[in-house]
C-alpha positions in Angstrom: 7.7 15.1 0.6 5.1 14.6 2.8 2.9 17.2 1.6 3.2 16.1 -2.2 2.0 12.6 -1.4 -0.8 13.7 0.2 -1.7 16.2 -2.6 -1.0 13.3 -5.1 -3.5 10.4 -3.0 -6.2 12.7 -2.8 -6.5 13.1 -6.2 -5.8 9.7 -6.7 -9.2 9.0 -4.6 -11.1 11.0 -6.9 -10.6 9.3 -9.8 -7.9 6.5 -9.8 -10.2 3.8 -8.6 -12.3 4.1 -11.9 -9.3 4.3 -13.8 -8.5 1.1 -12.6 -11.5 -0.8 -13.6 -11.6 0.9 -16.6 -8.4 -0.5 -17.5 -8.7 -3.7 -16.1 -12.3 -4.1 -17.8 -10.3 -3.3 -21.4 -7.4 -5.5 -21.0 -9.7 -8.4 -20.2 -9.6 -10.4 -16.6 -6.1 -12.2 -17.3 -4.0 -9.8 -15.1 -1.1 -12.0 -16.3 -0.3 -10.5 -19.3 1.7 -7.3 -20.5 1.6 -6.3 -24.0 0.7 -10.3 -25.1 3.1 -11.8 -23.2 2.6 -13.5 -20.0 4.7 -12.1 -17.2 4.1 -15.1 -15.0 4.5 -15.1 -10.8 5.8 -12.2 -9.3 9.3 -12.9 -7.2 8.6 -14.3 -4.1 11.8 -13.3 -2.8 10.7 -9.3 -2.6 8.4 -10.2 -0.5 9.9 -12.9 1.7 12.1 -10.3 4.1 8.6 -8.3 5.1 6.6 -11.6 5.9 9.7 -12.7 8.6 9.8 -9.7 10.1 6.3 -9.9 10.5 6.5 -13.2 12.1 8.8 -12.2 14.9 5.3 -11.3 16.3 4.0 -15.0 16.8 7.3 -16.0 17.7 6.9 -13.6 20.6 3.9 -15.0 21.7 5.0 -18.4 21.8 7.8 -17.7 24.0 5.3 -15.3 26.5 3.0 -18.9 26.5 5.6 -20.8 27.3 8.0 -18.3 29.3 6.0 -18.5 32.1 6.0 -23.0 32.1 9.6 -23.0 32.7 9.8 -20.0 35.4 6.5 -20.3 37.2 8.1 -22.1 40.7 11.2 -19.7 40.9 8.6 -16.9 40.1 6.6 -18.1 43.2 9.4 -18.5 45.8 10.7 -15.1 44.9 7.7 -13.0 45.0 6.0 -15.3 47.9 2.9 -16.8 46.8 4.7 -20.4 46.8 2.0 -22.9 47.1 -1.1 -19.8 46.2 -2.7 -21.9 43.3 -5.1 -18.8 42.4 -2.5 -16.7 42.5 -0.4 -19.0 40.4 -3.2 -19.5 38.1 -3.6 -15.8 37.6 -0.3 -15.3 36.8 -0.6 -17.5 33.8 -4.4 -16.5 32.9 -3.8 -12.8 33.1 -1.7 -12.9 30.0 -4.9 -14.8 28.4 -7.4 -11.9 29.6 -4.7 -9.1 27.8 -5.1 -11.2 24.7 -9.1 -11.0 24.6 -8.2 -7.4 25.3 -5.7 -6.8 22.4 -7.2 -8.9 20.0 -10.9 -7.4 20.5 -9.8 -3.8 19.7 -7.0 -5.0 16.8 -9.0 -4.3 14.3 -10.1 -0.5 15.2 -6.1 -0.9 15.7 -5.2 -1.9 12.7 -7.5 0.0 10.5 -6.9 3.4 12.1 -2.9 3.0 11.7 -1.9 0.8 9.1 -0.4 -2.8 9.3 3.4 -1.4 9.8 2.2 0.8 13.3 0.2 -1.5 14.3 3.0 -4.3 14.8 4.9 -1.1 16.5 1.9 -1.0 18.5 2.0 -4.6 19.4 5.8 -4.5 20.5 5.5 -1.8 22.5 3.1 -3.4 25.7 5.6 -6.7 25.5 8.9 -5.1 25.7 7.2 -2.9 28.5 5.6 -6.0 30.2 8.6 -7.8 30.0 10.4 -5.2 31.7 7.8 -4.9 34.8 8.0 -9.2 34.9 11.6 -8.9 35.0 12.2 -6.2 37.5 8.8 -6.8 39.7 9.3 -7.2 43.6 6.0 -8.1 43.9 2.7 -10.5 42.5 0.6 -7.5 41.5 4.0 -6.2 39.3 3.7 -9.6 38.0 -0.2 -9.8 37.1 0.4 -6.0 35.7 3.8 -6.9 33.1 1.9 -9.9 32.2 -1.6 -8.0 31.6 1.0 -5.8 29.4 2.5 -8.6 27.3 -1.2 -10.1 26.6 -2.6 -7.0 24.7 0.7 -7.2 22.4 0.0 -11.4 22.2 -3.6 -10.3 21.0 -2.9 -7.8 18.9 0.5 -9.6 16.9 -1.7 -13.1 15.3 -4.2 -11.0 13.9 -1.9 -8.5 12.5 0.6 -11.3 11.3 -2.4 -13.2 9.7 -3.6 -9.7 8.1 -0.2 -8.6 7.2 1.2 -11.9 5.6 -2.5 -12.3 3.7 -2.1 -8.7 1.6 1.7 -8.6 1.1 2.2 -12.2 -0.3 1.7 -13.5 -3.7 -1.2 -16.0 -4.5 1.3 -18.4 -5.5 2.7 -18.5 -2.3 0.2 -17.3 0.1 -0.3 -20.7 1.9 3.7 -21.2 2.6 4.2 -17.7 3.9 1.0 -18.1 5.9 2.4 -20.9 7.6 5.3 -18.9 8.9 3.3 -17.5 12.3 2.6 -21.1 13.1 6.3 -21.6 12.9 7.1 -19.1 14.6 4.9 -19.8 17.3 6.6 -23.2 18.0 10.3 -21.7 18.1 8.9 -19.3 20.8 7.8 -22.2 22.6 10.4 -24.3 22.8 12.7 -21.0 22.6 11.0 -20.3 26.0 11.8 -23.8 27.2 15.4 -24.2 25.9 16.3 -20.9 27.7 14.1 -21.7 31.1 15.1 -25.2 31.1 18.6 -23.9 33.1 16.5 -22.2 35.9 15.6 -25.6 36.9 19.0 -26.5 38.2 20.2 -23.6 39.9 19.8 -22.8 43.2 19.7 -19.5 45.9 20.5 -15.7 44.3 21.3 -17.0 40.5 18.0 -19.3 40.1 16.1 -15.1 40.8 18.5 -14.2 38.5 17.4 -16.7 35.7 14.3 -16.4 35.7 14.4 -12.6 35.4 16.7 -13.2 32.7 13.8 -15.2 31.0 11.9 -12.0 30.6 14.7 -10.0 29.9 15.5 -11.4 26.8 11.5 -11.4 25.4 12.5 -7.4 24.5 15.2 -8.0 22.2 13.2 -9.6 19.5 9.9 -7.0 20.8 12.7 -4.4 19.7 13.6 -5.5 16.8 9.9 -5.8 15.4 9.4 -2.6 16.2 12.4 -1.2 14.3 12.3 -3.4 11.6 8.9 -2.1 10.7 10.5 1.1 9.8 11.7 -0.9 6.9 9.5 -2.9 5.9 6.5 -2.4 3.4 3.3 -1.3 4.2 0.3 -3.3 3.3 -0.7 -1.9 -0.3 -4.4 -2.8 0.4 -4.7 -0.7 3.8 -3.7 2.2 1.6 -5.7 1.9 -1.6 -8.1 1.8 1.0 -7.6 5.1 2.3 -7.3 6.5 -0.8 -3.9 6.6 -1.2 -3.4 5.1 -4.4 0.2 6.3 -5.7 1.9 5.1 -2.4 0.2 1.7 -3.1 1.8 1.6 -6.4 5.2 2.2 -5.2 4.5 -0.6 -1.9 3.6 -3.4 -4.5 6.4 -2.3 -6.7 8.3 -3.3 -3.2 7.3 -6.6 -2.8 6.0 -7.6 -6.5 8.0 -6.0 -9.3 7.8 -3.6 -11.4 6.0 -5.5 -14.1 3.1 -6.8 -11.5 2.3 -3.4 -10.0 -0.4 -2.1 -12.8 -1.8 -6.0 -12.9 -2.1 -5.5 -9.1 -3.5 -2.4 -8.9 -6.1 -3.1 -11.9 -7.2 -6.1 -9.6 -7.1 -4.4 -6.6 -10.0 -1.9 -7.8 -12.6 -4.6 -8.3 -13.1 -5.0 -5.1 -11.3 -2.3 -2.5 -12.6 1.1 -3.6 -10.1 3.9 -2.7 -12.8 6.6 -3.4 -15.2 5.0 -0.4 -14.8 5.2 3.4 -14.6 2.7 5.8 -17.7 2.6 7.2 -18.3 -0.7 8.5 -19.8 -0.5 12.3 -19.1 -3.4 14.8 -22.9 -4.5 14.5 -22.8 -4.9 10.7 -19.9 -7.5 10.9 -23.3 -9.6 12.1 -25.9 -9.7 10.0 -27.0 -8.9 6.6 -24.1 -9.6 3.5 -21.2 -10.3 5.9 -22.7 -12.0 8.5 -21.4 -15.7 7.2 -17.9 -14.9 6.7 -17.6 -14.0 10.3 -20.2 -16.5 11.0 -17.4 -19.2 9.6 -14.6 -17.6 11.0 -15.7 -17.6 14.6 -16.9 -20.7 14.2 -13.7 -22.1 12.6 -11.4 -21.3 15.7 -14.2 -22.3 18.5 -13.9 -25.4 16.8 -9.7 -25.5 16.7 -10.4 -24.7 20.4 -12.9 -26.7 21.2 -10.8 -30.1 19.8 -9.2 -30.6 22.5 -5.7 -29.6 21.8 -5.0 -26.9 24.4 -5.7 -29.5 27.2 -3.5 -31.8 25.2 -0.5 -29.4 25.5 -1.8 -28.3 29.5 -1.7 -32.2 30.4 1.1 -33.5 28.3 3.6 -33.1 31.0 1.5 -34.8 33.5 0.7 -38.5 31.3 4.7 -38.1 30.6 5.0 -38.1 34.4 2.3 -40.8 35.1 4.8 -43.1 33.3 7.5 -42.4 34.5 9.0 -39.9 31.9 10.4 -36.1 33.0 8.1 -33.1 31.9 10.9 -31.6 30.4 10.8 -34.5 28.0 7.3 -34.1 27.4 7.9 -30.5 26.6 10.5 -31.4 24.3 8.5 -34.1 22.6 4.9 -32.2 22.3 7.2 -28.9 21.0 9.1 -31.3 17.8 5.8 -32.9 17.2 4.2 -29.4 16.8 7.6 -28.0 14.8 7.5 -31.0 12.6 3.6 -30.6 11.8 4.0 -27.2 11.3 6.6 -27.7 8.8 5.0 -29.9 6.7 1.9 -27.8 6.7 4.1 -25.2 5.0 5.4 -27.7 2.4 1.6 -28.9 1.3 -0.2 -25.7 1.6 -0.3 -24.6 -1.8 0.0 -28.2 -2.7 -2.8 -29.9 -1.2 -4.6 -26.2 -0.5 -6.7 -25.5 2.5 -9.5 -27.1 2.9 -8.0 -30.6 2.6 -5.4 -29.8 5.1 -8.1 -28.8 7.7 -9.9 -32.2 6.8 -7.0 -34.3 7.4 -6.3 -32.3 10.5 -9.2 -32.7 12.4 -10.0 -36.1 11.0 -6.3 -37.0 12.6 -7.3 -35.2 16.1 -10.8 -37.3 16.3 -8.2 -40.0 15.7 -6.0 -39.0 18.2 -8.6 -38.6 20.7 -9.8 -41.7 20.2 -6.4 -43.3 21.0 -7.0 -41.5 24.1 -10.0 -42.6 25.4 -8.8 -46.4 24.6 -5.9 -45.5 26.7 -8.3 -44.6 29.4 -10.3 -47.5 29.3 -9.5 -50.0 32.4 -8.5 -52.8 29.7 -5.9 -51.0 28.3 -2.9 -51.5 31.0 0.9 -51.2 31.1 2.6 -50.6 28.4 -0.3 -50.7 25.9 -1.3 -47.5 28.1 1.4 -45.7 27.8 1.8 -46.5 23.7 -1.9 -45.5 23.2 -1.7 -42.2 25.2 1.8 -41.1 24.5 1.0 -41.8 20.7 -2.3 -40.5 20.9 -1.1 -37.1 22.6 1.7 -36.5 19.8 -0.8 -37.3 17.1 -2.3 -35.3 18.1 0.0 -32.3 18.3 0.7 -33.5 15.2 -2.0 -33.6 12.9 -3.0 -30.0 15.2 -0.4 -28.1 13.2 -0.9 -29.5 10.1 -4.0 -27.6 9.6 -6.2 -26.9 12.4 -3.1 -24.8 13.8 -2.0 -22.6 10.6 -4.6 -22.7 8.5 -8.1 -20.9 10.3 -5.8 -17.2 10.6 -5.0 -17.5 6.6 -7.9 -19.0 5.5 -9.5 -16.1 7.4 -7.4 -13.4 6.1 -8.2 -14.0 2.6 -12.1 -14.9 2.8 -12.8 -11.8 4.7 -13.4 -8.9 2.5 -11.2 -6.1 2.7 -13.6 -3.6 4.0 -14.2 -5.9 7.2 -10.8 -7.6 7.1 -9.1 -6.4 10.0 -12.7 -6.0 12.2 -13.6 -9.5 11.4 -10.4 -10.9 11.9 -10.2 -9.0 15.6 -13.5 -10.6 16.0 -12.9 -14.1 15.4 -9.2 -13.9 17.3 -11.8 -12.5 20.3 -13.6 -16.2 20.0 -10.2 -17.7 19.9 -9.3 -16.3 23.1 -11.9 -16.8 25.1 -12.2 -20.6 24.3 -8.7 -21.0 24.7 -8.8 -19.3 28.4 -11.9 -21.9 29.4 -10.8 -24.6 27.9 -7.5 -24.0 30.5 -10.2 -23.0 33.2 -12.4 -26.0 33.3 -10.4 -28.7 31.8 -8.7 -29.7 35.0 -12.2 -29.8 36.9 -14.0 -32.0 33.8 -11.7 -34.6 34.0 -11.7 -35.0 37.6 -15.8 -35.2 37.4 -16.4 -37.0 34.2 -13.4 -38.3 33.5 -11.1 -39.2 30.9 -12.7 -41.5 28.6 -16.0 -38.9 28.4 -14.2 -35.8 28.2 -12.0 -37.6 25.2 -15.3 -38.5 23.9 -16.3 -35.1 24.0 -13.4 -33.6 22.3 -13.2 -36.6 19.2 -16.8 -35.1 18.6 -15.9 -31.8 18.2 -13.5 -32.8 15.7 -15.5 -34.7 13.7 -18.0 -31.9 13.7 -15.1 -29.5 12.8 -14.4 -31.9 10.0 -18.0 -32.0 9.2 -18.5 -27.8 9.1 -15.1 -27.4 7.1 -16.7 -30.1 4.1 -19.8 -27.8 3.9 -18.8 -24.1 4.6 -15.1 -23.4 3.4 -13.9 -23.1 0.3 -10.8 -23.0 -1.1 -8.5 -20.8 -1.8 -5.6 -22.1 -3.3 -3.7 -19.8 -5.4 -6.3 -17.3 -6.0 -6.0 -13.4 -5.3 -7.9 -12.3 -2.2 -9.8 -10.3 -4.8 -11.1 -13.0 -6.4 -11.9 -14.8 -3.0 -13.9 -12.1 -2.6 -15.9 -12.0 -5.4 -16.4 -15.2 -5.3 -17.8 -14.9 -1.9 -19.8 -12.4 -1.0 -23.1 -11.8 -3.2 -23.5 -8.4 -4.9 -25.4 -5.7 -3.3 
């Protein structure tokens, strides 16, 4: 079986990709239609199965961001570096450094195996990670399982974001791209609903829990990996490579039969199956590509740069300043983020993209500056604690209803498909390292310039974020990610 299909693609990448055009250039540009009738949206419901399995990767590395919140202090007294803040602060930032790693060679990754292998790829270094956190006797079997988990937490976004991109229909696109983001909150507070126990138990069972904590990361790391088996690969990674006829029978998959020669007609305007992939990592910055990736990078410094990772690092400590237990804040700051992300999902292919980030980052500059009022010595008592409670879950908020879900989408569909998964690695790179200083110097700002400058500093780089979005995105709002393309990058 094997052997026919490659027989059958390679011809298929001699000649299929003009075929294609040729048709699609005779039947006119309303891919819609079948023999005069209009065949309307393809089922979303073929497609929906392969885009949650797909997710189980965010959800993963939601819990591995917040695992380690809940179990950090039993982790400490067991392995004996109780009261070591480097060595506790390398336990968390060592997952963050993994990421960088993952996510900067995803795209080689991801290119050189397909979507499906690659999220096989992905589970592999958690579940093996998790196992070394779980049985480790020892902080450098710590730093090493959680070095593992962060090359799968780098390499799963950018695959999800890829994945959920080329396997969704337009119509769609913007709900099923809001899935990782959901995920990512149930791993969360997944993480702290199961490590919340380990906070009451004492002696032998409070090592027990939070070994346990780990434990249980490999059950859904196992079941994305064998789910893969099942799912669809990504019909654009294969038309790609030239293989053209199993394309056909991957968007009969997750379209329909009646879509699959619509799809494939549109597919060859802008993916050629008869040309390599040549791109080299230099090209993705300059010349015809250079200001997709110039957006995209800049996009996520920005969502980094807003502030929103110190809001989640100091939540628990303004909750405590007034009295009110971390595990509340947790609570509180993980609904806020569900509920945003939720709605997000609702307006996407509403409201579309580009507003969403507008109203996002316009609500953070908001939220910040609720903050710095909070910080001001005027603002006392309970007017305090209203301000920068409010301010901190408005935060959160208006975070994941845009600035959260959208950049991976958005990015996924304006990239072209011949830098796609390069690009994307790229920009998840940029997200990374932010994200990592951010955590490393936000502690150390506050104490030198304090609160109300550092607020200050953070409302501006939402309004600039607000600004960049107005002038450089466009939308893309039920169109295909072919004609995002062509409507993007200028002819050669």
């Amino acid at each position: 079986m094997r052997g026919r299909y490659v027989d059958a693609s390679s011809m298929y990448k001699r000649g299929a990709s003009r075929d294609y055009i040729n048709a699609y250039d005779e039947e006119g540009s309303s891919v819609h239609f079948l023999n005069g009738k209009d065949i309307g949206n393809p089922p979303w419901r073929r497609s929906l199965p392969h885009v949650l399995v797909a997710t189980l990767s965010s959800f993963l590395a939601g819990y591995h961001l917040g695992v380690i919140n809940e179990t950090l202090e039993g982790i400490s007294l067991d392995l004996g570096f109780s009261g070591n803040t480097l060595a506790e602060g390398l336990v968390v930032s060592t997952c963050l450094g993994g990421a960088f790693a993952g996510s900067l060679f995803s795209g080689w990754i991801v290119d050189g195996v397909g979507r499906r292998r690659a999220f096989q790829f992905c589970a592999l270094p958690m579940i093996i990670g998790a196992s070394m956190s779980a049985t480790t006797k020892s902080l450098w079997g710590m730093l090493l399982g959680r070095l593992f988990v962060g090359t799968g937490m780098g390499l799963g976004p950018s695959v999800a974001a890829l994945y959920v991109a080329e396997v969704s229909p337009a119509f769609v696109r913007g709900t099923f791209g809001s899935f990782p983001q959901i995920a990512t909150c149930l791993g969360l507070m997944g993480a702290l609903f199961i490590g919340l126990p380990a906070k009451e138990i004492v002696g032998c069972l409070y090592v027990l829990r939070w070994r346990i904590c780990f434990w249980v990361s490999a059950i859904p790391a196992a079941l994305l990996a064998v789910s893969m088996e099942f799912c669809a690969e990504s019909p654009h990674w294969l038309f790609k490579r030239g293989r053209g006829i199993e394309a056909e029978a991957e968007f009969e998959k997750i379209l329909g039969g009646l879509h699959v020669k619509s799809a494939m007609a549109e597919l060859s305007m802008s993916d050629r199956g008869d040309e390599t992939d040549t791109i080299k990592f230099s090209e993705l910055f300059y010349g015809r590509h250079f200001k997709v990736v110039f957006i995209g990078s800049t996009l996520f410094a920005l969502q980094q740069l807003s502030g929103i990772n110190a809001v989640f690092y100091f939540s628990s400590t303004v909750f405590k300043s007034f009295g009110i237990p971390s595990d509340i804040a947790n609570i509180s700051v993980g609904i806020a983020n569900l509920l945003g992300s939720l709605i997000a999902m609702i307006l996407m292919d509403k409201l579309g993209r580009k507003v969403l980030l507008l109203g996002s980052f316009s609500g953070m500059a908001l939220s910040m500056g609720l903050q710095v009022i909070a910080a001001n010595s005027f603002s006392s008592g309970s007017g305090a604690l209203y301000l920068s409670v409010g301010g901190m879950l408005l935060s959160v908020l208006t975070f994941a209803l845009g600035a959260g879900p959208v950049p991976g989408l958005l990015l996924s569909e304006i990239f072209p498909g011949q830098i796609r998964a390069k690009a994307m690695a790229v920009c998840m790179a940029v997200h990374w390292v932010m994200n990592f200083f951010v955590g490393l110097f936000f502690l150390r700002l506050l104490e030198q310039i304090g609160a109300v400058v550092l607020y200050t500093i953070f409302a501006a780089f939402c309004l600039l974020a607000v600004f960049f979005v107005k002038t450089n995105v466009l939308e893309t709002k039920g169109k295909s990610l072919q004609e995002i393309e062509i409507a993007l990058l200028p002819p050669e």
